[in-house]
N, C-alpha and C positions, 0 to 999 in steps of 0.2 A: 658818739661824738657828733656833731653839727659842728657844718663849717660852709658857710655861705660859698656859693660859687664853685662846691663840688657837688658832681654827681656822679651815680651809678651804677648800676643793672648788672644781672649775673652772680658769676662766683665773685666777681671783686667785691659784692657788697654786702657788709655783715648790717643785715635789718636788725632794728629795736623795735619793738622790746624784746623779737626773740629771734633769733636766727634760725635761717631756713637752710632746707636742706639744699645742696648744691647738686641740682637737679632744672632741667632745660623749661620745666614748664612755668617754672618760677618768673626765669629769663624771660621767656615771652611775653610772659604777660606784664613784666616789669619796662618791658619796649618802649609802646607806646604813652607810658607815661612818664618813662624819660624824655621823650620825643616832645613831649607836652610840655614839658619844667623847662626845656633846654631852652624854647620857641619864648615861653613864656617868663623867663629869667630877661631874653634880650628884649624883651617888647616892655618888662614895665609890670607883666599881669601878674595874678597870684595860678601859687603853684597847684601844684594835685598830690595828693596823699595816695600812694600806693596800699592797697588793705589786699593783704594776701589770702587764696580761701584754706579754708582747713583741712578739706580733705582732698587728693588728687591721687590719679593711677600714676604711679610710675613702673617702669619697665626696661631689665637690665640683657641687653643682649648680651648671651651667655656663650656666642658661634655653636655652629651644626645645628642652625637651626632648630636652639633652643632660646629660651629668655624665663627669667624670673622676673612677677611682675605682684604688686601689690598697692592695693587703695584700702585705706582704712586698718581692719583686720583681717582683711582678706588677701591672703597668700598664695601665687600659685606658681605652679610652672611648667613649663613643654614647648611643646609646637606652636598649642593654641596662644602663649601669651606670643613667643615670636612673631605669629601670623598677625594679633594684633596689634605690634608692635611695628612691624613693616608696613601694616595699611596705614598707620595712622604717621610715621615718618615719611610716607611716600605721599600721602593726601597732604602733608606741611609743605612740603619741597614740592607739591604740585602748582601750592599758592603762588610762589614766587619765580616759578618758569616763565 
């Protein structure tokens, strides 16, 4: 459904033509083009089109330092996905210190 003068991002938004997974990497990157439409709704300008990519790691902390984590067809799980799980939420949260 379209509806002038609503927007976005995250879990609250079910994208068309096909809904995405409710997963953070989505979010992020849905941010900045929120940021964009919000600025550009008050000002007059045209909007931006969110195009989501197709394929992305995601990674489920599983505690004891474990995690299950998978891109594409590729499945895995242990320490190592934890360990890349914790560099890569500790190097997000480093951006915004």
């Amino acid at each position: 459904m379209d509806a002038d003068g609503v927007f976005a991002a995250g879990d609250c938004l079910h994208f068309v033509p096909r809904p995405l997974p409710k997963i953070g990497v989505f979010a992020v990157r849905e941010a900045p083009i929120l940021l964009h439409n919000l600025r550009a709704s008050l000002d007059g300008r045209s909007l931006e089109t969110f195009t989501p990519q197709d394929r992305y790691l995601s990674i489920l902390n599983l505690g004891n330092r474990r995690a299950l984590a998978y891109r594409g067809r590729l499945v895995w799980s242990g320490r190592l996905a934890w360990w890349l799980k914790d560099r890569n939420d500790r190097r997000w949260l480093d951006l915004y210190r």
